[in-house]
C-alpha positions, 0 to 999 in steps of 0.5 A: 500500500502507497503512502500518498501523505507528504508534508513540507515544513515552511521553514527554510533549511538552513545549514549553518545553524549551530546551538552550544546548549543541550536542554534536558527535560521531562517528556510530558506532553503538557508542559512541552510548550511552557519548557519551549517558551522557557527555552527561547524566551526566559533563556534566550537560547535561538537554537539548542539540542533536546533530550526529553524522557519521562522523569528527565534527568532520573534515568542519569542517576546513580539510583536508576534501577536499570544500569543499562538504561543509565549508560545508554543515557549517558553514551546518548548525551556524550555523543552530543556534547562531542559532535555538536560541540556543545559546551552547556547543559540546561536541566529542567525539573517540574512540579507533579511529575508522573515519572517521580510520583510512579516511580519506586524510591522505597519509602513511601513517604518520600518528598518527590520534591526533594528527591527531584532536586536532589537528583538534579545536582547529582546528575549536574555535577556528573555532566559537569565531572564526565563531559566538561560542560556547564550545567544550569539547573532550573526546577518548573513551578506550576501555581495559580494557572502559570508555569514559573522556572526557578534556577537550582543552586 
């Protein structure tokens, strides 16, 4: 069976193009535009590389369960700090993740905050340590119908 559906972006091509930043952020469908309006307008980055996955970062940390999952992830990253010479990396965390919230830290009564803060720093100094890139941290704050970015220190 052919397939007859064809579409053309009307946006030019062009080459040269070049980004130094690699953003990194939670998948989740419902946030994607305030991270892209963050992206261009809080951190005036015109161009950028992207990774996003549920959960962001998580899957870099050191208590990832899957092993593998987290050195895939790293080899991932590594391949586009070298190739794309880039020289900085933004995290973004966010309030309400379904990632963290399902996830299996152990005790129950674990603040996801916390944890997600936590894993953050952790996985920026590993990128900063592993790759020689600066890291940014930023966590998203969702109050009263906005989305709010906070840096991390």
């Amino acid at each position: 069976m052919a397939n007859d559906f064809t579409y053309e972006s009307k946006i030019p091509w062009k080459a040269e193009r070049k980004a130094n930043t690699l953003v990194i952020h939670c998948s989740a469908f419902d946030l994607r535009p305030y991270f892209a309006d963050f992206a261009a307008n809080g951190l005036k980055l015109a161009e950028y590389d992207l990774v996003a996955v549920p959960g962001g970062v998580q899957m870099l940390t050191v208590a990832h369960y899957i092993a593998k999952v987290r050195v895939l992830m790293r080899k991932w990253l590594g391949f586009l700090v070298e190739h794309h010479n880039l020289t900085k990396v933004v995290i973004i965390g966010h309030d309400d993740c379904s990632w963290y919230k399902d996830f299996r830290f152990g005790p129950i009564h674990i603040d996801l905050k916390q944890r997600q803060i936590a894993d953050l720093k952790e996985v920026a100094a590993i990128l900063r340590e592993e790759m020689k890139v600066g890291v940014d941290i930023y966590f998203a704050h969702i109050k009263d119908n906005k989305v709010s970015f906070t840096r991390v220190s």
